[in-house]
C-alpha positions as CSV (number, residue, x, y, z in Angstrom):
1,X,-23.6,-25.7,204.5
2,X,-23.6,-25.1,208.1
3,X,-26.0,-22.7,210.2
4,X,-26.2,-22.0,213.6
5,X,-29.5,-23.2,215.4
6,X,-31.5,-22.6,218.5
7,X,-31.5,-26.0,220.6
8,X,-35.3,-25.5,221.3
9,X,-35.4,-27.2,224.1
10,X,-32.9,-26.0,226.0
11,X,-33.9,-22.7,225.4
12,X,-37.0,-23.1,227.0
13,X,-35.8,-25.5,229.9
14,X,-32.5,-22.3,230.5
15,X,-36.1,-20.3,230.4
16,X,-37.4,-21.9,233.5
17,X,-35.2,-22.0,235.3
18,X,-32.1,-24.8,234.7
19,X,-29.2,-24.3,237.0
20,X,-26.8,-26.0,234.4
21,X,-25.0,-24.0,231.5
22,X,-26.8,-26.0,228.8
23,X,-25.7,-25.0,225.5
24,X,-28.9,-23.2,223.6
25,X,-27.2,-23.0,220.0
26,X,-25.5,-25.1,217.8
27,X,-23.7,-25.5,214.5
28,X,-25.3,-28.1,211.9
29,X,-26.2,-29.0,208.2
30,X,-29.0,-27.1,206.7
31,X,-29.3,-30.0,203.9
32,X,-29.7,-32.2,206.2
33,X,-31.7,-31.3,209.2
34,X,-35.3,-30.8,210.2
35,X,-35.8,-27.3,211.1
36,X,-38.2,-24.4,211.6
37,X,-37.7,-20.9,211.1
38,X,-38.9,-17.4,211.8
39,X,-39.8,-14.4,210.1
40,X,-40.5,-11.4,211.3
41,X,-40.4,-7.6,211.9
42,X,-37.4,-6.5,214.1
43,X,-38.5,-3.7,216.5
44,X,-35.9,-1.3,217.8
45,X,-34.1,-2.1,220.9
46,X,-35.7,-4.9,221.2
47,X,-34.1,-7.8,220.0
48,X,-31.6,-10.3,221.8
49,X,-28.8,-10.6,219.8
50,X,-26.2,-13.6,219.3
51,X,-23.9,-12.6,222.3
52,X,-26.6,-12.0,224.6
53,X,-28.6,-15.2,223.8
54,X,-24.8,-17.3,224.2
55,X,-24.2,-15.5,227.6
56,X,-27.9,-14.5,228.9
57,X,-27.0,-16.5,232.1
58,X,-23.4,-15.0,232.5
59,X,-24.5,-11.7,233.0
60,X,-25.4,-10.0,235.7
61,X,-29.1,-10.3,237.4
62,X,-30.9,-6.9,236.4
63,X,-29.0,-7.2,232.6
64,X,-30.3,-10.7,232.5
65,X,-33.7,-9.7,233.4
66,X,-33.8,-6.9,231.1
67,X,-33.3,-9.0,228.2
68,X,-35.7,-11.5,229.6
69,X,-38.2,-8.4,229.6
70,X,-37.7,-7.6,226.2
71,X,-40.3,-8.3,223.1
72,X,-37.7,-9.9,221.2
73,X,-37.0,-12.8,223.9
74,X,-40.2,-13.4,224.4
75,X,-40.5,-13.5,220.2
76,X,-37.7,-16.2,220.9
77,X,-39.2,-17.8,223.7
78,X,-42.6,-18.4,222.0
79,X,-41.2,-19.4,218.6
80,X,-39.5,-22.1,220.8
81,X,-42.6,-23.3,222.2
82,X,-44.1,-23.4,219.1
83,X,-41.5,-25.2,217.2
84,X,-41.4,-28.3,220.1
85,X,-45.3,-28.3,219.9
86,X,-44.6,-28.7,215.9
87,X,-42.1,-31.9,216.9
88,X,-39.3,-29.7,215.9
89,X,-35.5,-30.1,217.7
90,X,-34.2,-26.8,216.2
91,X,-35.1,-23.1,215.2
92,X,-33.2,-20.5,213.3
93,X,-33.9,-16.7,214.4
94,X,-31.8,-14.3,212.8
95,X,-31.3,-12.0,215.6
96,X,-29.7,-14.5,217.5
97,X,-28.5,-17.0,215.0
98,X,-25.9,-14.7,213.3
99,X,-22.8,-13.6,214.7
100,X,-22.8,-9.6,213.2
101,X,-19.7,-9.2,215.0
102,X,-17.8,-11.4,212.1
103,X,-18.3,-9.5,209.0
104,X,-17.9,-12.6,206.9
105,X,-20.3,-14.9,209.0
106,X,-22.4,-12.1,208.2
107,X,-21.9,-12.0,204.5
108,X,-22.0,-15.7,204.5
109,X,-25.3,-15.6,206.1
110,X,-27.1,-13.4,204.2
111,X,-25.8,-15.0,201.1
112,X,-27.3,-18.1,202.3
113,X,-30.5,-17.1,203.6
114,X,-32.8,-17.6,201.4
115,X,-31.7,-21.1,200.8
116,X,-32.1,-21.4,204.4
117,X,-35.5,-20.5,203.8
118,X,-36.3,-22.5,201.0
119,X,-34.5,-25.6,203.3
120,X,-36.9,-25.0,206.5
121,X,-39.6,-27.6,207.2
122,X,-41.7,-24.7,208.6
123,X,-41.4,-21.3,208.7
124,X,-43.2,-19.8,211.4
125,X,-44.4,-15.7,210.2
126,X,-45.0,-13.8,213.4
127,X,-47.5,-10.3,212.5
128,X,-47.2,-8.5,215.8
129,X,-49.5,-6.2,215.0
130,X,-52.6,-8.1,214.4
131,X,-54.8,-8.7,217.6
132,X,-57.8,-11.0,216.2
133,X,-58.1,-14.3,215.5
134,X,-58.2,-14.2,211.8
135,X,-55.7,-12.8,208.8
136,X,-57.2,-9.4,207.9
137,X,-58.9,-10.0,204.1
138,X,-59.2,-6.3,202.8
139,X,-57.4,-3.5,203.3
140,X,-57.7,-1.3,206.8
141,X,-56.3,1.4,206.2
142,X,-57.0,3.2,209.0
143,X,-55.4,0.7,211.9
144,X,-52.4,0.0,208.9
145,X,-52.0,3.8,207.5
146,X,-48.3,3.0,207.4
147,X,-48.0,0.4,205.5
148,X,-51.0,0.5,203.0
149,X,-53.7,-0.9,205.2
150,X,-52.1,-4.3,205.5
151,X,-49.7,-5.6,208.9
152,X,-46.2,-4.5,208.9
153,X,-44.3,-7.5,207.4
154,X,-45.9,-7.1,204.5
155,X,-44.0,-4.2,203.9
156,X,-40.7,-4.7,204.5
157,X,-37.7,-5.8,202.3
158,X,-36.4,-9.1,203.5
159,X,-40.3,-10.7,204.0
160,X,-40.0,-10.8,200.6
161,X,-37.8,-13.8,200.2
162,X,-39.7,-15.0,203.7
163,X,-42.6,-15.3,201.7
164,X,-41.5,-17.1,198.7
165,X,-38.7,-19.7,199.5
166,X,-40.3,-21.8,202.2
167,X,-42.6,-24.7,201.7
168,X,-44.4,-24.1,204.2
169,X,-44.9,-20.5,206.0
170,X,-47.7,-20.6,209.0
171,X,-49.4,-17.1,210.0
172,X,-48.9,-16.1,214.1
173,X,-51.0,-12.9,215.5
174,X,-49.5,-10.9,218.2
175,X,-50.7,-14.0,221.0
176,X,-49.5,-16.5,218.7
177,X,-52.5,-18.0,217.6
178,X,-51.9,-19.5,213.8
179,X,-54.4,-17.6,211.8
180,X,-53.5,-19.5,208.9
181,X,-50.6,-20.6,206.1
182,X,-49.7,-20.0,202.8
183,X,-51.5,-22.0,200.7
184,X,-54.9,-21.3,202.4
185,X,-54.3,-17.9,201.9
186,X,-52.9,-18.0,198.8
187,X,-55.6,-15.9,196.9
188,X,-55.4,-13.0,199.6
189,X,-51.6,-13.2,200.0
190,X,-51.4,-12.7,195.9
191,X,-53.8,-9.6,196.5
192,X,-51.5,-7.9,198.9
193,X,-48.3,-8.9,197.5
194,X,-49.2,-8.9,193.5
195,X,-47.0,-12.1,193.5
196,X,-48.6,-14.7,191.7
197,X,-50.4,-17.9,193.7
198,X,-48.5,-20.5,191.7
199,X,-44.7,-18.6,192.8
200,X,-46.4,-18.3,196.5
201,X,-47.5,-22.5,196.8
202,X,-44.8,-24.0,195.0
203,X,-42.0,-20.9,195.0
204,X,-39.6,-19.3,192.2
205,X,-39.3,-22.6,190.1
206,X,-42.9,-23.0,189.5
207,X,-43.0,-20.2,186.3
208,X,-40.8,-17.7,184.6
209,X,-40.3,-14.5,186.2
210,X,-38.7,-11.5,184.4
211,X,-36.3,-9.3,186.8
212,X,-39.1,-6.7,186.4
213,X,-41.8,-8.9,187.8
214,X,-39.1,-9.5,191.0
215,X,-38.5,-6.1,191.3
216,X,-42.1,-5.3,191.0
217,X,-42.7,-7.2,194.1
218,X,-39.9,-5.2,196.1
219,X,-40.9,-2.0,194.5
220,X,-42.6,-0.7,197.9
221,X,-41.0,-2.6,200.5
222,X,-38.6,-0.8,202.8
223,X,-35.7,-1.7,204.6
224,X,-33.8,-0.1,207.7
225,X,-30.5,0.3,205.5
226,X,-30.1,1.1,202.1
227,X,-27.9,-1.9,201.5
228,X,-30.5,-3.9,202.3
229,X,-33.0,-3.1,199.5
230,X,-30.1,-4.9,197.1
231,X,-29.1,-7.3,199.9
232,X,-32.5,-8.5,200.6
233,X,-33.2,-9.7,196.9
234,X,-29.7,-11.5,196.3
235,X,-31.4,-14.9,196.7
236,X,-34.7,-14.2,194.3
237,X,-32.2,-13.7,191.8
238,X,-29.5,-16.2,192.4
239,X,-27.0,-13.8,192.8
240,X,-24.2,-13.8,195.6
241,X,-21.7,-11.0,195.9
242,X,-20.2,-9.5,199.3
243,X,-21.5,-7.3,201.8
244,X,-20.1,-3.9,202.1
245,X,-22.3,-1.8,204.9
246,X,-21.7,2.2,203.8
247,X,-21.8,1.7,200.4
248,X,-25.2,2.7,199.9
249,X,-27.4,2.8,197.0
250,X,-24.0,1.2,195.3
251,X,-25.1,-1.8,196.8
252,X,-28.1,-1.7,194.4
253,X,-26.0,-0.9,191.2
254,X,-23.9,-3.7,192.3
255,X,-26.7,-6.4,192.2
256,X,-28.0,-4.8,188.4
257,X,-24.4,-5.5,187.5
258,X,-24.5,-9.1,188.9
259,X,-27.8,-9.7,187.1
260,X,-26.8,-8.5,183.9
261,X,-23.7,-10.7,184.1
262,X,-26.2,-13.9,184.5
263,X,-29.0,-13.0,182.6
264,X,-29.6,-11.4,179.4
265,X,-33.3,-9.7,180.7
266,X,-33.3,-5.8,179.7
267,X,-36.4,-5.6,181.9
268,X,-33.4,-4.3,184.5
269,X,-33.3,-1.0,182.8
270,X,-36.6,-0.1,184.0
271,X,-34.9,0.4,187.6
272,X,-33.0,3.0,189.1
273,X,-29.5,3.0,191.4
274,X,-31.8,3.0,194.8
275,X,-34.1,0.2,193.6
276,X,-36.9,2.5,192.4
277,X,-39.2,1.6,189.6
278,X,-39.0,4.4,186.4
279,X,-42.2,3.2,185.6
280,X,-44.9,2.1,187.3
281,X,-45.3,-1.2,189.2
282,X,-48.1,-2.5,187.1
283,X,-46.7,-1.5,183.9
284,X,-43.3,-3.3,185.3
285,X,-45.6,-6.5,186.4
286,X,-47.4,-6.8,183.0
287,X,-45.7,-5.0,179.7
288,X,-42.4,-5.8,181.1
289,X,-42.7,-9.3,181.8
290,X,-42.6,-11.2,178.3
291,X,-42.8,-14.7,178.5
292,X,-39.7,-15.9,176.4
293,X,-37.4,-13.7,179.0
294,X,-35.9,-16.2,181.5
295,X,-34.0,-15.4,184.3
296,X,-31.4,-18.3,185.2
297,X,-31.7,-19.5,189.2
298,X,-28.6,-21.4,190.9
299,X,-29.8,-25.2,192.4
């Protein structure tokens, strides 16, 4: 299937400075090409979106340099740098790399992302809020009182699926200094996440997951939308259905329809129309995973 991509190079070369109107994304097969890909946590008005990365040197001089200014180029920027220092030719950011003006590019795209995921060479996990050198190993609850003494992304809906699908997913403080990947951090990544370390090295194929164990995992995530708390999970579930923005916490009843449809795992029960566990996670995580339930996953 096709996805648009960031032509890291020309981003960076557009960057400094080139005078001709160099084409920075472009439309290719996920299947087939070597890519990289980011994940991380949007901040509010801060992101460059598709039209403005397609016409950033169209517009006028102060608009041009506003955007320039912004955390979310420079997110961009840096994840460009990165990915030609990795060897890569392309990099998918889904700020920029979605056209939300189309509703169905949009539907198509988040039906497809976490194959997109699970199809990157690299993923490239950007913590903005960590300043050291080193991933943070117990809790900190004072500098993370939000989000349950651990960085942001950690706590939000469509990491989730970050996490798990790619191969390969490399750790990037606020400078973007790699502070390690997956595998090495396998043990402390399962602490914060109560996903096990097989699922998180070798992803969703490696064991049998009940839909409580999933929904477990997503029990205390949050997302901007209410959609998105059903929207986020459609790929850790195999499940594809439309998008409809304003429907609410139907969105959610929606996917428990979908999974009951393709699975016969009653675990389901134990969740609510918003996403919310009736019991609690552990209970969901451990008495409400039996082995013999299986939970079918599309190729």
């Amino acid at each position: 299937m096709q996805m648009l991509l960031l032509d890291v190079k020309a981003v960076v070369e557009r960057h400094r400075g080139a005078t001709s109107q160099t084409k920075v994304l472009e439309e290719l097969d996920d299947t087939i090409t070597s890519y990289a890909i980011l994940s991380h946590r949007w901040q509010k008005s801060q992101e460059v979106d598709y039209d403005e990365m397609m016409n950033l040197m169209k517009m006028e001089t102060s608009k041009r340099e506003e955007v320039k200014q912004r955390n979310g180029y420079e997110k961009i920027l840096r994840g460009c740098e990165q990915a030609i220092s990795d060897g890569f030719d392309w990099l998918w950011v889904d700020t920029c790399c979605i056209n939300k003006h189309s509703s169905s590019e949009l539907s198509e795209a988040i039906n497809s992302m976490y194959r997109w995921y699970e199809n990157s060479t690299k993923c490239y996990a950007y913590l903005y809020d960590i300043d050291g050198p080193t991933f943070p190993v117990e809790q900190d609850l004072e500098r993370y009182s939000k989000h349950k003494g651990w960085p942001e992304w950690f706590s939000r809906g469509w990491t989730l699926q970050e996490l798990i699908a790619p191969r390969d997913v490399q750790f990037f403080n606020k400078e973007w200094v790699s502070i390690g990947n997956k595998r090495e951090l396998a043990d402390i990544l399962e602490k914060i996440t109560r996903i096990s370390r097989d699922i998180l090295i070798s992803g969703m194929n490696s064991g049998v997951c009940s839909v409580a164990q999933i929904m477990s995992w997503a029990a205390d995530r949050e997302t901007t939308r209410p959609e998105d708390r059903a929207y986020s999970l459609l790929g850790l579930f195999g499940v594809h259905m439309p998008m409809v923005y304003g429907e609410g916490k139907s969105a959610f009843q929606r996917l428990q329809l979908e999974i009951i449809r393709l699975s016969n795992d009653h675990s389901i029960f134990a969740w609510d129309p918003e996403g919310r566990i009736r019991l609690s996670p552990s209970t969901a995580s451990h008495d409400m995973a039996p082995s013999h339930v299986i939970l079918p996953r599309t190729p």
